[in-house]
C-alpha positions in Angstrom: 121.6 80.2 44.6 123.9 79.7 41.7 124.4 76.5 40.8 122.3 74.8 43.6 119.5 76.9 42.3 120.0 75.9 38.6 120.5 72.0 39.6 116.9 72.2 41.3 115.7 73.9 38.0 117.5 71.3 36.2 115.9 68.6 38.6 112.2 70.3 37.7 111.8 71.3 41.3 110.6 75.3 42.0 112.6 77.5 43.6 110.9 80.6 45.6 112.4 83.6 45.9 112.1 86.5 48.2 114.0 89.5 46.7 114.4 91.3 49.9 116.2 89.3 52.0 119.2 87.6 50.8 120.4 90.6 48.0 123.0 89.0 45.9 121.5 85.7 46.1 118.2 86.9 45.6 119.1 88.6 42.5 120.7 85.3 41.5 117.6 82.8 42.0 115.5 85.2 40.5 117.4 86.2 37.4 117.5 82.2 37.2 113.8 82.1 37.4 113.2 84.7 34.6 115.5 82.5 32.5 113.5 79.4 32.8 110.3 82.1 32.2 109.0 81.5 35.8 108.3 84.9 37.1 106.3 83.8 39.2 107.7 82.6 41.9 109.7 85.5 42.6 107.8 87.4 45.7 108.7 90.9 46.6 108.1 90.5 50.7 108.5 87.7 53.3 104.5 88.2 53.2 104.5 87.0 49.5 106.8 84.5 49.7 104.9 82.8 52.7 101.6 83.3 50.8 103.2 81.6 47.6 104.7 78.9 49.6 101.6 78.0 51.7 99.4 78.5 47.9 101.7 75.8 46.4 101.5 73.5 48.6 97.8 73.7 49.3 97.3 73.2 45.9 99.4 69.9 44.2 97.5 70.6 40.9 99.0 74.4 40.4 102.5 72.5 42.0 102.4 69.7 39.0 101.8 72.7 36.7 104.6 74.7 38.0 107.2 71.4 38.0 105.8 70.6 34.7 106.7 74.1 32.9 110.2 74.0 34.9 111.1 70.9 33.1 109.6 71.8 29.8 112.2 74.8 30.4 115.2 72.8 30.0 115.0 72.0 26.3 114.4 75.9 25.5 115.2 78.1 28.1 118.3 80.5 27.6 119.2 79.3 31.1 119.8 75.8 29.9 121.2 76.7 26.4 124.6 75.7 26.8 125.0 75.6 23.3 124.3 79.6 22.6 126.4 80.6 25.8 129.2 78.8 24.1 128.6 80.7 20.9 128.5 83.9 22.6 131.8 83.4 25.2 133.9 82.1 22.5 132.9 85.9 20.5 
């Protein structure tokens, strides 16, 4: 989830989350996906995580959208704004 979840991001591919199973590395990948402004594919059951699965799949226009935003995210997403966490570890 750490850095094999931010690679992916970093590659434009979606992660999906399902903040019930895994704790710690739930709580990673989706604090990594509210970075990068992708709430949405952070699903609250094993139910919603199948359903968001199966929806992007079924649907390659809403999966180009979603890829499209991830990769817009790494020019101005605090996630990938290695300059400011510089700036603020060196405080």
């Amino acid at each position: 989830a750490h850095s094999t979840g931010t690679d992916a991001l970093w590659a434009g591919l979606p992660i999906l989350v399902p903040t019930n199973l895994l704790p710690m590395s739930s709580r990673v990948s989706a604090s990594l996906l509210n970075a990068i402004g992708a709430p949405q594919l952070i699903a609250t059951s094993l139910q919603e995580y199948e359903d968001l699965a199966v929806a992007l799949i079924s649907n390659k226009e809403k999966l180009l959208e979603v890829r499209e935003h991830i990769r817009r995210s790494r020019w101005d997403a605090p996630l990938f704004d290695t300059l400011r966490w510089m700036e603020g570890w060196e405080r």
